[in-house]
C-alpha positions in Angstrom: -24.4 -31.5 -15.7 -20.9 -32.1 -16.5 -19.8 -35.0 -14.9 -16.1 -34.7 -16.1 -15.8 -31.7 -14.3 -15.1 -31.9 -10.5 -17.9 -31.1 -8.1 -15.2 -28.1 -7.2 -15.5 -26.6 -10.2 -19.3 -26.0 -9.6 -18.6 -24.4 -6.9 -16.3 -21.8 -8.5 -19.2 -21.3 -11.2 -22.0 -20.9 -8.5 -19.3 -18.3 -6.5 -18.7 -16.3 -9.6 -22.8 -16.2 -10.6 -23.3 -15.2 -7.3 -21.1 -12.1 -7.6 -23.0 -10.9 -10.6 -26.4 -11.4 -9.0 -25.1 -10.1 -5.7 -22.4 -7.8 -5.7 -21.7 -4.0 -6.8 -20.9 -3.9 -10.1 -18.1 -1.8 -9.5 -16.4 -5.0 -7.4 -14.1 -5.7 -10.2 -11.7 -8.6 -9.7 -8.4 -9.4 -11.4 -8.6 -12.0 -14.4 -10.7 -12.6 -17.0 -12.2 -15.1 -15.1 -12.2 -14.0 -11.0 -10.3 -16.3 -9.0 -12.3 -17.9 -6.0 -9.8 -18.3 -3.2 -10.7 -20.9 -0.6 -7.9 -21.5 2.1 -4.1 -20.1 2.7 -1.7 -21.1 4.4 2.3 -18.8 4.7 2.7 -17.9 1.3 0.3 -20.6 -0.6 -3.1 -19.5 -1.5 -5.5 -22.4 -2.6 -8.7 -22.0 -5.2 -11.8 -23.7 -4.9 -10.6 -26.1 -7.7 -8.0 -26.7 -5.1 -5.1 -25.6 -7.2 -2.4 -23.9 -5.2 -0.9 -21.0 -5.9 2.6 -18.5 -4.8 1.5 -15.9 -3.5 3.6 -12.5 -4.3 0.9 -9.6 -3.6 0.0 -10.6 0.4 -4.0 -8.9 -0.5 -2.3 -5.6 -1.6 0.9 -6.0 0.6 -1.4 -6.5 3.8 -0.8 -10.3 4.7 2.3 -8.9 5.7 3.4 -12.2 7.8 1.7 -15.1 5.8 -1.6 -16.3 5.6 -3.2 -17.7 9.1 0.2 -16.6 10.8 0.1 -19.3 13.6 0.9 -16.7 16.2 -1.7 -14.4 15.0 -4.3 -17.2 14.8 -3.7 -18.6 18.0 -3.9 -14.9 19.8 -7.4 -13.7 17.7 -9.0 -17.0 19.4 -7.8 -16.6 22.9 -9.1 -13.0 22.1 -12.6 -13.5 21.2 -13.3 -16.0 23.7 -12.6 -13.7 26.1 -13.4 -10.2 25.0 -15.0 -9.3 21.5 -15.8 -5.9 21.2 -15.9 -2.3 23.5 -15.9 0.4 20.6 -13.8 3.1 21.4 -15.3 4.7 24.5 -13.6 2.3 26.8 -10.1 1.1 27.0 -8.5 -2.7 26.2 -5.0 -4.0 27.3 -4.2 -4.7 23.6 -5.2 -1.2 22.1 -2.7 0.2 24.7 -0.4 -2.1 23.7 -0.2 -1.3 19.9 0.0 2.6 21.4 2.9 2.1 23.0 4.4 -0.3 19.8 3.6 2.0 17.5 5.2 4.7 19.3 8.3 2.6 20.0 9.2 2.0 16.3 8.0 5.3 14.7 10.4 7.6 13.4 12.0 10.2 15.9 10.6 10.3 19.7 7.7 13.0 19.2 4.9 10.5 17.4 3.5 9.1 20.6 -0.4 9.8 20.6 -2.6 6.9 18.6 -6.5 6.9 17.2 -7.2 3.5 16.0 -10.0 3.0 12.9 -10.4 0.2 10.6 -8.9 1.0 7.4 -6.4 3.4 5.6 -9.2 5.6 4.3 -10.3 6.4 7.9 -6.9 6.7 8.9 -6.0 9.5 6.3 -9.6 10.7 7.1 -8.3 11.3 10.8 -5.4 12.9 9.8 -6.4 15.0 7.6 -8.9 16.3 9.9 -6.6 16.5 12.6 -4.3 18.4 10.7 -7.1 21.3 9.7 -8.0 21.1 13.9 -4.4 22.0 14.4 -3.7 24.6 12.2 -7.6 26.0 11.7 -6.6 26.0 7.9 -8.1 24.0 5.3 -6.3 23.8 2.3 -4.3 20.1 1.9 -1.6 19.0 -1.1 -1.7 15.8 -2.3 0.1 14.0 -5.2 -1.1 13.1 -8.5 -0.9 9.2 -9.0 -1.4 8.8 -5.3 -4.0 6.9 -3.8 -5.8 7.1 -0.4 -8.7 5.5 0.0 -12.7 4.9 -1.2 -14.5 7.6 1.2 -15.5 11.0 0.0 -12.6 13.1 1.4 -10.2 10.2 0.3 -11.2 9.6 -3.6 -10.8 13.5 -3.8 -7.0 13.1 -2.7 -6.7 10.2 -5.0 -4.7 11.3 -8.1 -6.0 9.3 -10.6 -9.2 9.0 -12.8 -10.4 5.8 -12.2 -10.3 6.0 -8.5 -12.4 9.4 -8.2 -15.6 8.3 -9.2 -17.8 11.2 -8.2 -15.5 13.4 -10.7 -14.6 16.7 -9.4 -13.4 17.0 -5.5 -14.1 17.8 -1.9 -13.3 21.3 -1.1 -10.1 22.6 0.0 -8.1 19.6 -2.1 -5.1 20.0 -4.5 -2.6 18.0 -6.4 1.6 18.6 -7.1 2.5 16.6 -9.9 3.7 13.0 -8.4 7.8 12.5 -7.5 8.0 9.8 -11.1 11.5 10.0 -12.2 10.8 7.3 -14.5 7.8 9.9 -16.3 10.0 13.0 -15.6 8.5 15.9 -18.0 12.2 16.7 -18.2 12.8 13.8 -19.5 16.8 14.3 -19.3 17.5 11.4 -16.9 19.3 13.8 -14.7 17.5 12.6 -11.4 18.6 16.1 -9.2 17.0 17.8 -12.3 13.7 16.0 -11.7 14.1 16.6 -8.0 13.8 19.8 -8.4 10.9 20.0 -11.0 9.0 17.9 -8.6 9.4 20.9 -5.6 9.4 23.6 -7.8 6.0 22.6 -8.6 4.8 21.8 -5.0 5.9 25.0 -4.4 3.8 26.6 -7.2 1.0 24.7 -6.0 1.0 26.4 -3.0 1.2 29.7 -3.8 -1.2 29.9 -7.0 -4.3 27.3 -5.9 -3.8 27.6 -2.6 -4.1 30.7 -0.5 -0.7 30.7 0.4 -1.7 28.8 4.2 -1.8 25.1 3.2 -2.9 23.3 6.4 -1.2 20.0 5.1 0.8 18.0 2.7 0.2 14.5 1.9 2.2 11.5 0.7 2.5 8.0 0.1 6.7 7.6 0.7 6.4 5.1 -2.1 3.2 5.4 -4.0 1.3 2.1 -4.0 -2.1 2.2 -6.6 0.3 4.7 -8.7 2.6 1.8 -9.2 5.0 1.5 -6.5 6.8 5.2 -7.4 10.3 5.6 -5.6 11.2 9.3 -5.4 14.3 11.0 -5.8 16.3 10.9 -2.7 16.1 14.3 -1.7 12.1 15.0 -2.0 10.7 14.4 0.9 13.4 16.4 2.9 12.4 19.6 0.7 9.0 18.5 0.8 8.9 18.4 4.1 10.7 21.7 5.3 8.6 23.6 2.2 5.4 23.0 3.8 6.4 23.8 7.1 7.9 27.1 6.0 4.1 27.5 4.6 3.0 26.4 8.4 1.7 23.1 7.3 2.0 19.3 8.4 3.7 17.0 6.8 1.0 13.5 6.5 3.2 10.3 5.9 1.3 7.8 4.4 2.9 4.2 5.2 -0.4 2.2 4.2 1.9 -0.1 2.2 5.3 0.8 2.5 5.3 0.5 6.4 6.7 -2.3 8.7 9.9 -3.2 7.0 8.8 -3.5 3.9 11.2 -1.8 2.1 14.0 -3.1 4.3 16.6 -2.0 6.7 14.2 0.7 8.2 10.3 0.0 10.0 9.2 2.8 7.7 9.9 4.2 4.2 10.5 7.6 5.0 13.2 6.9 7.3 15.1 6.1 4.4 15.3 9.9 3.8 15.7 10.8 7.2 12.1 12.4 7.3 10.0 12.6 10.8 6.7 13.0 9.9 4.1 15.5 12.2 1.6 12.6 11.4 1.4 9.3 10.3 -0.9 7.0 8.8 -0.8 3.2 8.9 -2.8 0.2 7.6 -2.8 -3.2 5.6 0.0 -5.2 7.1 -0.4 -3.7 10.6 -2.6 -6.5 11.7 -1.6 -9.5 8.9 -5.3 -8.8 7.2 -7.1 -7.9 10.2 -9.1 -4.5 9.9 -7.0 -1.7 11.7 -5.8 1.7 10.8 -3.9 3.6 12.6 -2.9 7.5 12.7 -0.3 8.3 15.0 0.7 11.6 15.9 2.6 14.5 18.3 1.0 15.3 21.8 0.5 18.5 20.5 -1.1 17.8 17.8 -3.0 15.4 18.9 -4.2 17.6 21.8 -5.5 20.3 19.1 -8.6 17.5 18.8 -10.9 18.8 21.7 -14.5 17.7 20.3 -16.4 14.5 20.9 -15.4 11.8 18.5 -15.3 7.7 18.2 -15.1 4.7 16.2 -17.5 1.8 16.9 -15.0 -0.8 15.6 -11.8 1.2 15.8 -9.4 -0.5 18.2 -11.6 -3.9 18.6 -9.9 -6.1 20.9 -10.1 -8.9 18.3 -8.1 -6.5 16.0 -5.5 -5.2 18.5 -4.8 -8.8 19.7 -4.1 -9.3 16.0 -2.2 -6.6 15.3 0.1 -6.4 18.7 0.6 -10.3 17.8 1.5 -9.3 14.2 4.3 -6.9 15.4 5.7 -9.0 18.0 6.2 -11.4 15.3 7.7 -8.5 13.2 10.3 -7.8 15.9 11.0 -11.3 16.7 11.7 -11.8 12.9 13.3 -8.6 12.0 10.9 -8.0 9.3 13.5 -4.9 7.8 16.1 -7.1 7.6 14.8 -10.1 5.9 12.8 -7.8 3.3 16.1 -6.1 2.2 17.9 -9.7 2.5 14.7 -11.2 0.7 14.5 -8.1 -1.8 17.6 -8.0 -3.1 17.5 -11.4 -3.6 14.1 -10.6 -5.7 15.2 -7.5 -7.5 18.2 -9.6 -8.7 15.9 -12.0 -10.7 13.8 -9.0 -11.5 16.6 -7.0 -13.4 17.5 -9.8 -14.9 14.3 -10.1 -16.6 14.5 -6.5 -17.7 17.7 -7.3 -19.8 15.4 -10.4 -21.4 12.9 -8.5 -22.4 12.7 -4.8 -23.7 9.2 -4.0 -22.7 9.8 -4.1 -19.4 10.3 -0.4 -19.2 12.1 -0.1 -15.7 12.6 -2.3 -12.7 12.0 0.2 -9.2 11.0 -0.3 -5.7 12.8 -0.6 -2.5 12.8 -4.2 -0.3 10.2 -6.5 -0.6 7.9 -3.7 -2.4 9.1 -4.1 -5.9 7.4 -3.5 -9.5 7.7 -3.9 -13.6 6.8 -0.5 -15.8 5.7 -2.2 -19.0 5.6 -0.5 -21.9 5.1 -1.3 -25.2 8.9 1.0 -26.5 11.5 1.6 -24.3 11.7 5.0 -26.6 8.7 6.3 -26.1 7.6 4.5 -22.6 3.8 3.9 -24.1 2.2 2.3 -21.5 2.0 -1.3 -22.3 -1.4 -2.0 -20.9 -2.4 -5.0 -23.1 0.7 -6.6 -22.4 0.9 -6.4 -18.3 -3.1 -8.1 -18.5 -1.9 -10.7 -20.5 1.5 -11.0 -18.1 -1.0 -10.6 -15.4 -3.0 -14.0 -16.8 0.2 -15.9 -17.7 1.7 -15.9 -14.3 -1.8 -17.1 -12.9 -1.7 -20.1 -15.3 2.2 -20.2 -13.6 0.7 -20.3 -10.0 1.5 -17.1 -9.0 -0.7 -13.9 -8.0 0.9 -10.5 -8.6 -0.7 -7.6 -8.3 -1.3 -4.2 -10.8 -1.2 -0.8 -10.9 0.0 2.2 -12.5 -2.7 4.9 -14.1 -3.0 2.8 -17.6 -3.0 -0.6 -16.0 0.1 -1.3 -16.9 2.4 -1.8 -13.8 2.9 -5.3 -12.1 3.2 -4.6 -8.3 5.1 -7.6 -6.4 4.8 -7.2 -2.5 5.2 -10.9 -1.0 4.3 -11.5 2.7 8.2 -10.5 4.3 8.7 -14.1 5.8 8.6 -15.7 2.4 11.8 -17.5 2.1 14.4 -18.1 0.0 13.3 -21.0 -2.2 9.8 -19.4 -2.4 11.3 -16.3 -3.6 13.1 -18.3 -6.3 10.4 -20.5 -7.2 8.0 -16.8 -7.9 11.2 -15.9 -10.3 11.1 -19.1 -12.1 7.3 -18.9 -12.3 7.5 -15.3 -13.3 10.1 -15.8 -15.9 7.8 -18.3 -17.9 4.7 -15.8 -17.5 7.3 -13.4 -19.4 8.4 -15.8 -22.1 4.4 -16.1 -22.9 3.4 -12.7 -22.3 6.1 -12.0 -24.4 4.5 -13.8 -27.6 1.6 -10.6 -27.1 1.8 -8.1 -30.2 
């Protein structure tokens, strides 16, 4: 035994041994050596050697608050010493509650009817079927780079490889290539030139894999896995209107971009002035509790008429969490601070960008903000080796950002949106000397 090393550090061995003996092998972590997080607190996350660490990812955007939010904490314990489960087939004060929330700050007046699951795979699930109920068609659109979740139905919408891992795809599933201005095929740099290839090929979509009678289309407003992809501004307006002319739905996905998150609006597509026929919702909902949420018309909801339920969807421990989570949100203004807070972030971001070439672009919209890194400017290689290593560097920094992107090679930043001023700073600084090392990687 190493007695040099503190008894902590045993600890993080015995964690990490027991993941290899115990776990899927398929639960990858980040880091060449997993990180063994023991307590959080706001924005600090703290490892089982009991080093602290900034915390500018929020579990994949979904600590949306900060870690043990004292108002969330306090109302999940009044919760479960009074009332711990039902399932679906009865009704709780706080699942009506997060109804009539949710329907308060979704875009437009006509999304009023909630089902509540436990993730955003099970939310797309429900709309997706609810969709195919309503329009007794079966055909749905996704995009390529998207991601929506780990179920069957949802790996087959996922656009990328190494999130599909029974190959092939559930029937009735098809991809449009994704809204990337940054990977335009075009590659003019005339953004209304892109916008239009993007729809034009939607549009072709439809009418050559499809039989003409999509029943849906589906999209993240700002993909998240793919590496937090901003469309051009007009998309999702043409989107929109082309799949209705087709009699089809338009699915909003606000998994991660939903809340605030990308400032000045609750949701992203309202920054396109988009109302959705359906809505999925997720992550920061409930500041890391499990809920999903798909929220909906009244007449589309009413086009469900057979028996259904979720055994956890809507727990009472979960809807306390979640209606306490979006009282904070209102309380706080959660929009405003993330495009206060954001633009204070994508400031230090861009700066960065002039440092240091590889940093391909600088894109995202609030507190939902990401690095392309490639290995040329020119070309735009994906510069896969070099975001691991910027990856590793800012974890020896004390920071925790996430990654994405098809090739690995996208940092993904997406705080909790009551991280402050100074905190936000202090990630720059940190990041900034992860950069200066990463930057020593051939």
């Amino acid at each position: 035994m190493d007695h040099g090393r503190p008894e902590s550090h045993h600890q993080d061995e015995d964690l990490r041994e027991a993941q290899r003996q115990h776990l899927f092998p398929c639960v990858t972590t980040y880091y060449r050596e997993p990180l063994v997080i023991a307590r959080a607190s706001g924005r600090t996350v703290i490892d089982a050697e009991g080093r602290e660490y900034l915390d500018f990812f929020g579990g994949i955007l979904t600590v949306s608050l900060g870690h043990c939010q004292p108002e969330v904490v306090s109302r999940v314990q009044e919760q479960v010493a009074r009332l711990g489960h039902t399932s679906t087939l009865y009704v709780t004060e706080p699942q009506i509650n997060v109804a009539r929330m949710l329907s308060e700050i979704a875009p437009g007046d006509a999304l009023t009817r909630c089902f509540f699951t436990n993730s955003g795979s099970e939310a797309v699930e429900t709309a997706v079927m609810t969709a195919r109920l309503h329009t007794g068609r079966h055909d749905v659109i996704a995009l390529r780079h998207g991601y929506s979740g780990r179920t069957t139905l949802t790996t087959s919408l996922n656009g990328q490889a190494p999130w599909r891992p029974l190959g092939g795809s559930a029937t009735g599933i098809h991809h449009a290539a994704s809204p990337y201005p940054y990977r335009c095929p075009l590659d003019t740099g005339d953004v209304q030139a892109c916008e239009d290839y993007f729809i034009r090929d939607l549009q072709d979509v439809i009418e050559t894999v499809t039989n003409g009678k999509p029943a849906a289309f589906l999209a993240e407003t700002i993909q998240g896995v793919g590496g937090f992809i901003v469309p051009p501004p007009g998309y999702f307006r043409r989107a929109a209107e082309l799949i209705r002319s087709h009699g089809g739905l338009f699915i909003c996905d606000e998994v991660q971009a939903g809340f605030g998150r990308t400032g000045s609006r609750w949701f992203g597509i309202e920054h396109w002035g988009v109302e959705p026929d359906i809505m999925v919702m997720a992550k920061g909902i409930a500041n890391g509790f499990p809920v999903g949420a798909t929220i909906t018309t009244r007449a589309i909801a009413s086009s469900w008429t057979g028996k259904t339920l979720s055994t956890f969807g809507g727990n009472p421990i979960s809807m306390a969490a979640a209606e306490a989570t979006i009282e904070t949100m209102r309380r706080e203004d959660t929009p405003s601070r993330s495009a206060i807070r954001g633009a204070q972030l994508r400031s230090g971001l861009d700066a960065l960008a002039a440092e240091f070439p590889w940093i391909g672009e600088v894109r995202g919209m609030g507190l939902m903000q990401a690095l392309e890194i490639v290995e040329d400017p020119k070309t735009k290689k994906p510069g896969t080796a070099r975001a691991t290593a910027l990856m590793e560097a800012a974890r020896e920094e004390g920071l925790l950002v996430g990654l994405g992107g098809l090739h690995g090679h996208i940092i993904r930043i997406g705080p909790p949106m009551l991280i402050t001023e100074a905190e936000v700073a202090s990630g720059l600084e940190r990041l900034a000397a992860a950069c200066r090392k990463a930057d020593k990687v051939a």
